[in-house]
C-alpha positions as CSV (number, residue, x, y, z in Angstrom):
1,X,53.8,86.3,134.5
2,X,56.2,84.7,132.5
3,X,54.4,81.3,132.3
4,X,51.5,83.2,130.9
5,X,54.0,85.0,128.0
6,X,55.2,81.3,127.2
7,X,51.3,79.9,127.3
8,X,50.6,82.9,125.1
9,X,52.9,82.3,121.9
10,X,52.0,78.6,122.4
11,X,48.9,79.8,121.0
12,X,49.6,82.4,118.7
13,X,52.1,79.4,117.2
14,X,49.1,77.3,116.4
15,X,48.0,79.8,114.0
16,X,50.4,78.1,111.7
17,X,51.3,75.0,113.4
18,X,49.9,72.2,114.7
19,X,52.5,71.9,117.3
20,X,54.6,74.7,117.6
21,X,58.7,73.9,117.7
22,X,60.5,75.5,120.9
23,X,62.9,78.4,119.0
24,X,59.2,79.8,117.7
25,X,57.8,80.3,121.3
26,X,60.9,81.4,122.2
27,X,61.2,83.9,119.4
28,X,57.6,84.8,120.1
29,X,57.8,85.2,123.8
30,X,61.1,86.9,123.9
31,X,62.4,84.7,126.4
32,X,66.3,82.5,126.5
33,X,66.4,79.4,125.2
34,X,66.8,78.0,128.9
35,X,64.4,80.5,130.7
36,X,61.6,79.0,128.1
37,X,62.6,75.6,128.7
38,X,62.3,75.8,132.1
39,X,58.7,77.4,131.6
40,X,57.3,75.1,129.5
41,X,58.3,72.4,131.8
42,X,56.0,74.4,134.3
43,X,53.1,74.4,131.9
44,X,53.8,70.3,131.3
45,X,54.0,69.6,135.0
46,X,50.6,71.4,135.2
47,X,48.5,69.9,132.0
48,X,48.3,73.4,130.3
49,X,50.7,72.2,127.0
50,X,51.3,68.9,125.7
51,X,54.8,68.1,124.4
52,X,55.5,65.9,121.0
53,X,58.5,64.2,119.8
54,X,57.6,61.5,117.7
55,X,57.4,63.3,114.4
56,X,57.9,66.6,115.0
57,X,58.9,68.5,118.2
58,X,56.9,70.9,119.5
59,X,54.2,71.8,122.1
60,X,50.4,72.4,121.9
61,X,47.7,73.9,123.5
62,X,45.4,71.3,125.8
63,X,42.3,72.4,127.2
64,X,43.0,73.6,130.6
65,X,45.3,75.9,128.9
66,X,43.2,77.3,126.4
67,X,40.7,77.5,129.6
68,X,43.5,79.2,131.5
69,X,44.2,81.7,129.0
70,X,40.7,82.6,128.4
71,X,39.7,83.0,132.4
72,X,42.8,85.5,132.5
73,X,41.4,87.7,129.8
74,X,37.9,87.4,131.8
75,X,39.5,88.3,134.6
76,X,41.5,91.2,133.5
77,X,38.5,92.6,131.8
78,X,36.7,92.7,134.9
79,X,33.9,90.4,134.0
80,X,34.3,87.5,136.8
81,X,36.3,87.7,139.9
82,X,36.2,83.6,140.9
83,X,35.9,80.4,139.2
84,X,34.0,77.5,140.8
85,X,33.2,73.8,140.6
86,X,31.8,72.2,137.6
87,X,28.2,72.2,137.6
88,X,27.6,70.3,134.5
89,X,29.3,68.7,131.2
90,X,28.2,67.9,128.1
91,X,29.6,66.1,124.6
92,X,30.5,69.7,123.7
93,X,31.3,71.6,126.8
94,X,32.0,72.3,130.2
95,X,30.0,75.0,132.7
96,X,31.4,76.2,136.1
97,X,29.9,78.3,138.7
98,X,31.6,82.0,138.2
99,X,31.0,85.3,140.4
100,X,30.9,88.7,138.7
101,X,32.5,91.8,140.6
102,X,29.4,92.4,142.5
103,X,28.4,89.3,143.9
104,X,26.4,88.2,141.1
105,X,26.0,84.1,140.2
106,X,27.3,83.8,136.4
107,X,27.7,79.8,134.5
108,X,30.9,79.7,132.7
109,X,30.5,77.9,129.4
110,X,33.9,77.1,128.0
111,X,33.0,74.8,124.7
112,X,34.7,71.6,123.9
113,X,34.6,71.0,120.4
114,X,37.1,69.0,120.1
115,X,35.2,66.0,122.1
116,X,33.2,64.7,119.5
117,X,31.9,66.9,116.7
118,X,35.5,68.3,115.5
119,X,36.6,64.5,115.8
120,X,33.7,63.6,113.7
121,X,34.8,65.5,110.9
122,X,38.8,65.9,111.4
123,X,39.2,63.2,108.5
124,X,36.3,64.3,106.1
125,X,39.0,67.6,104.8
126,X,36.3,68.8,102.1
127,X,34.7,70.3,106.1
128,X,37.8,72.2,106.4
129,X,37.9,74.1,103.1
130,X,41.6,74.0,103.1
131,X,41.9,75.3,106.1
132,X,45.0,72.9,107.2
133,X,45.3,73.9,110.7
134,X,41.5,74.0,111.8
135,X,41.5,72.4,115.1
136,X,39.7,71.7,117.8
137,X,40.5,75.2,119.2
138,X,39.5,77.0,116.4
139,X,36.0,75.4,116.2
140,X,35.5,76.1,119.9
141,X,36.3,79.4,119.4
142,X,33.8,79.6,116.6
143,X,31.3,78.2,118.9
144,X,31.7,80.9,121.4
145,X,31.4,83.9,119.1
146,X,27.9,82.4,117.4
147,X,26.4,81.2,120.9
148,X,27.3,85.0,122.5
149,X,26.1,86.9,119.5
150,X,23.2,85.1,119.1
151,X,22.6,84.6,122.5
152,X,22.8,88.2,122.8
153,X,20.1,89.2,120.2
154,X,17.8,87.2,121.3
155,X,18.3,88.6,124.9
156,X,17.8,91.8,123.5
157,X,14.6,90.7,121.3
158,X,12.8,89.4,124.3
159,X,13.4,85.9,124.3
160,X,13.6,83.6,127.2
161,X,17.5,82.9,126.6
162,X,20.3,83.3,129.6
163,X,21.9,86.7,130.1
164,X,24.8,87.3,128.4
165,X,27.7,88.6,130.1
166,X,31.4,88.3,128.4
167,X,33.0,86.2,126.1
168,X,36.6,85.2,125.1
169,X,38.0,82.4,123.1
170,X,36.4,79.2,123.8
171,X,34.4,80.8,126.8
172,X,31.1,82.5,127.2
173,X,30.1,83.9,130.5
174,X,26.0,84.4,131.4
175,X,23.9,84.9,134.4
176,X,23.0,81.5,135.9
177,X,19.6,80.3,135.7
178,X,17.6,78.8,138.5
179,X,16.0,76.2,136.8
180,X,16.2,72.4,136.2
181,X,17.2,71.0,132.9
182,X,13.7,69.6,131.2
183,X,15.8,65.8,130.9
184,X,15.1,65.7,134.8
185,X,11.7,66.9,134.8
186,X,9.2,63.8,135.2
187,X,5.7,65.8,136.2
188,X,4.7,69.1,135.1
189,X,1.3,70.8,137.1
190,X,0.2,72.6,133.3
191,X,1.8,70.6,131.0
192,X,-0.1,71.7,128.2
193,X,0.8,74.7,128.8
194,X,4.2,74.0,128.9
195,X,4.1,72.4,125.6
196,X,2.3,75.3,124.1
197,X,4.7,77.4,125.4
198,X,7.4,75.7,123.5
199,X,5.3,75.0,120.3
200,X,5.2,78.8,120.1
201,X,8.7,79.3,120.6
202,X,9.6,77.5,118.1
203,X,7.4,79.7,115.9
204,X,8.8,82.7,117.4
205,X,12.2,81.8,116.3
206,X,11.5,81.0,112.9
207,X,9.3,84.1,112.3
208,X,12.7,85.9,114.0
209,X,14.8,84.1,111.3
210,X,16.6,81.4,113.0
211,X,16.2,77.9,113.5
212,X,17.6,76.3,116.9
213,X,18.5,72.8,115.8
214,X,18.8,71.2,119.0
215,X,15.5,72.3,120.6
216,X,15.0,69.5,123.1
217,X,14.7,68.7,126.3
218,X,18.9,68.7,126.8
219,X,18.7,72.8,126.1
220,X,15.5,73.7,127.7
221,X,15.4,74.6,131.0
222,X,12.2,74.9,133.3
223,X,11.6,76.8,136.4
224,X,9.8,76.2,139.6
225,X,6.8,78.2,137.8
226,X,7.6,76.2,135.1
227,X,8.5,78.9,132.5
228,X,11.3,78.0,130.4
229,X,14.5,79.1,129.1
230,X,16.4,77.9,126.1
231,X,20.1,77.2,126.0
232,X,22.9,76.2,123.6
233,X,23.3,77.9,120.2
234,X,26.2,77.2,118.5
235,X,24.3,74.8,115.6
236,X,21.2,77.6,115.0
237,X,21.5,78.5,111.6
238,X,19.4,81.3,109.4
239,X,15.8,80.7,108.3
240,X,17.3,80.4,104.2
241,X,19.4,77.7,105.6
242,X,19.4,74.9,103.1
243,X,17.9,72.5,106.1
244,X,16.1,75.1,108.2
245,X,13.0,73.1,107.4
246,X,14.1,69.8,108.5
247,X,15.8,71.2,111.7
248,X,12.6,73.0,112.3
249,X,10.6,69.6,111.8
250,X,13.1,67.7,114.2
251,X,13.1,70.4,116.6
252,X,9.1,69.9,116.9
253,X,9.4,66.3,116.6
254,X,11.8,66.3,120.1
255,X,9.2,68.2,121.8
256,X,6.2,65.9,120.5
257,X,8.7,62.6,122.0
258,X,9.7,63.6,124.9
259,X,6.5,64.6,126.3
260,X,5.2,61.3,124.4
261,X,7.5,59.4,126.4
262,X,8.5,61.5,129.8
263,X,5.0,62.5,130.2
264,X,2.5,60.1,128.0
265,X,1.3,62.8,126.4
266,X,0.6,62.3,122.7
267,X,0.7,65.5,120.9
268,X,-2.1,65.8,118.3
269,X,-1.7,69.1,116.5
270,X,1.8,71.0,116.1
271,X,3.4,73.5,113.7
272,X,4.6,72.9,110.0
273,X,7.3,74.9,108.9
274,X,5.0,76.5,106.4
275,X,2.7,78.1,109.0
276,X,6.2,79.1,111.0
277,X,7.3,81.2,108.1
278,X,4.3,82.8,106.9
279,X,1.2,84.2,108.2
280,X,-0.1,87.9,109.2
281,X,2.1,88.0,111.9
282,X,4.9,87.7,110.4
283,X,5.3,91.1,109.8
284,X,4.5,92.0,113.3
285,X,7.6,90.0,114.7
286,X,10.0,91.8,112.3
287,X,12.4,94.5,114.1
288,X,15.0,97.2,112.6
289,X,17.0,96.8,115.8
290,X,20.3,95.5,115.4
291,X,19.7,92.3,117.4
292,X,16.9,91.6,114.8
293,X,19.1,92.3,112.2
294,X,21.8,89.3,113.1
295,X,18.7,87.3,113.9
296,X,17.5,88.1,109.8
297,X,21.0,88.2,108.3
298,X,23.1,85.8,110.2
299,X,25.9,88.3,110.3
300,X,28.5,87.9,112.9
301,X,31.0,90.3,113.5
302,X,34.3,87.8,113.8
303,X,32.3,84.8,112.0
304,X,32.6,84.0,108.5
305,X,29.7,82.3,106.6
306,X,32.1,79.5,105.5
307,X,33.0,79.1,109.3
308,X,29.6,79.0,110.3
309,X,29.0,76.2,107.8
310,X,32.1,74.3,109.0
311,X,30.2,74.6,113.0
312,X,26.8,73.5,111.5
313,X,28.7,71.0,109.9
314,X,30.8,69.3,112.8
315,X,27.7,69.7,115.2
316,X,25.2,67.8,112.7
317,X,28.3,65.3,112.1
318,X,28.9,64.7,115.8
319,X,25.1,64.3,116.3
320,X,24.8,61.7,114.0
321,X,27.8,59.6,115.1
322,X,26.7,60.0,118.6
323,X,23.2,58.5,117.8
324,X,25.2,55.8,115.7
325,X,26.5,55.2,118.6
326,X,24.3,54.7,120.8
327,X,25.3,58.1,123.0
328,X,22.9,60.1,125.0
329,X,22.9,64.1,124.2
330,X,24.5,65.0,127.2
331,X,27.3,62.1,127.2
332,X,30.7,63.2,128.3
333,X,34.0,62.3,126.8
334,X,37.3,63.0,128.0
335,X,40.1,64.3,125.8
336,X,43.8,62.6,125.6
337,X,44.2,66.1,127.7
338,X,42.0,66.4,130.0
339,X,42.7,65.4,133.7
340,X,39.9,63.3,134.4
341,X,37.7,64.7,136.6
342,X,34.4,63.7,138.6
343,X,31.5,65.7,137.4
344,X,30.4,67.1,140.8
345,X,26.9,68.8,139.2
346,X,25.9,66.2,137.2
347,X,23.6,69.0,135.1
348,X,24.2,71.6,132.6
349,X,24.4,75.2,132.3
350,X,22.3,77.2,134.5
351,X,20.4,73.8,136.7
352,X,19.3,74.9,139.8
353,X,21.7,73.9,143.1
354,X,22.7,75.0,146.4
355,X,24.6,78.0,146.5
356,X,26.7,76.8,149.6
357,X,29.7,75.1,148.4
358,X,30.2,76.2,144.7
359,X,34.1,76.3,145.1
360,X,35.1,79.7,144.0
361,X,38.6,80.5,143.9
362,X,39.4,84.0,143.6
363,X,40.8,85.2,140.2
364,X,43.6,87.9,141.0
365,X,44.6,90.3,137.9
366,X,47.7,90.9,136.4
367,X,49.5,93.9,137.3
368,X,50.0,95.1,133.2
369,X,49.3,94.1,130.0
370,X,47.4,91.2,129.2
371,X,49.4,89.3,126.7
372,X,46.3,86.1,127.2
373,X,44.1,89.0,125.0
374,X,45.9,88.0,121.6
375,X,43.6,85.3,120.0
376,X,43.5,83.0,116.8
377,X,42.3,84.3,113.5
């Protein structure tokens, strides 16, 4: 549709612009002055751009269009038929029920930089490297490429990690999981066995090459048999990172508090980054498949190393202003955008819930091209 041609060179504007002036989108969509005016007073009525005149005229993307333009790709690709309710939200993202083309149960992740960690270092411009038009789309976009690759290889290498499915702009589609976030858990039947379990993860990971960096009980998820799955990777970075260790030691040190203070548990002997990284079995986890070799390398088709250092960077910002002030892990902020909505899941990506009731709407595709498939460089 037309609306969609308009929402589209909105967002191929903001390659250069921070808000894109009206004769661009109209150059860009190919549409008369007064048929584009008309349309982008469609896509104001509905939240999807954001109009400003004090300094400079011109529109912007907001998040439910970014959302809408990445859901139409989705859609067109064949990858997810409806959209439902919110199941969760978090500092750095939303997650809806989805359906695939078959009837299957998929989370939609669609990442929300912006929130807090892009805010956190929008003013520090030594983050940016010169990049004068990073924004809070960008960096969500980032986030999606480095959680579905690396979500991917470690599918592929084994590890308890969602399925993924698709991804497109800010959004990552996976299978849901039918578990319960570890935040809610307050009894385990093995517990030590369920802390094992993690302390070798952890392990497993490193001797893979990566370190999570947010390995606590926020992005773990535990089933009804009480095996777990991990979540959330757009802040792992590479084994040579210059803080692998100490993300490695604070990873641990989440496990040994929560199940200090959840469970009264004190943990008396855990792994040292040293033991993590060497050892005979190092060896023995090492892989020539490709998977392995992103886990190893780092490389990301699509993902710089100096944009991967700008994510690291804004996550481990946000973190620490979060803590400064006083914010749980999973707090939820609103954008100047966003519709304020209630959060009807009140968990995150993949927590168990009834399947009755998950508000799909069904996703019809275009007839043609799909103009939504142009994205940012």
């Amino acid at each position: 549709k037309d609306e969609f041609r308009v929402l589209t060179a909105v967002e191929m504007g903001m390659r250069n612009h921070e808000l894109v002036p009206a004769p661009l989108i109209e150059s860009i969509a190919k549409i008369s002055r007064g048929g584009c005016y008309k349309l982008l007073q469609t896509l104001l009525r509905h939240k999807l751009v954001a109009h400003d005149g004090k300094k400079y005229d011109g529109y912007r993307l907001t998040y439910h269009g970014y959302d809408f333009l990445a859901i139409r790709a989705l859609a067109m690709r064949g990858s997810m038929v409806c959209v439902g309710r919110r199941l969760g939200v978090g500092k750095e993202s939303d997650v809806h029920y989805a359906q695939g083309p078959n009837g299957e149960l998929f989370a939609l992740k669609l990442h929300r930089l912006g929130r807090i960690s892009f805010r956190a270092i929008k003013s520090k411009r030594d983050y940016l490297k010169g990049r004068e038009h990073a924004s809070w789309m960008y960096m969500a976009r980032l986030a999606a490429v480095k959680e579905f690759a690396y979500m991917k290889a470690l599918k592929d290498e084994g590890f308890p990690v969602p399925v993924p499915v698709d991804q497109n702009r800010h959004a990552v589609l996976m299978h849901f999981i039918r578990a319960t976030p570890l935040y809610h858990i307050r009894h385990l039947n093995r517990p030590s066995s369920v802390l094992e379990r993690l302390m070798r993860l952890l392990v497993r990971l490193a001797r893979a090459g990566v370190v999570h960096g947010d390995f606590n009980e926020f992005n773990l998820m535990i089933d009804e048999e009480e095996k777990v799955t991990l979540i959330d990777f757009p802040q792992l970075v590479h084994a040579n990172h210059a803080n692998a260790e100490e993300f490695f030691d604070r990873d641990v040190m989440g496990v040994r508090e929560f199940f200090r203070k959840r469970l009264n548990i004190e943990v008396e002997t855990w792994p040292t980054w040293k033991e993590a990284v060497s050892g005979e079995e190092l060896e023995a986890e090492a892989s020539a498949s490709a998977s392995a070799g992103v886990l190893r390398t780092g490389a990301i088709e699509g993902l710089r190393r100096e944009d991967d250092a700008l994510l690291v960077a804004a996550h481990e910002r946000g973190r620490r202003e979060g803590a400064e002030d006083g914010e749980p892990d999973d707090a939820s902020e609103g954008s100047d955008d966003e519709e304020e909505e209630d959060d009807e899941g009140g968990s995150r990506a993949g927590a168990a819930g009834e399947e009755g009731a998950l508000g799909f709407e069904s996703l019809a595709r275009p007839a043609g091209g799909c103009e939504g498939e142009a994205e940012e460089e």
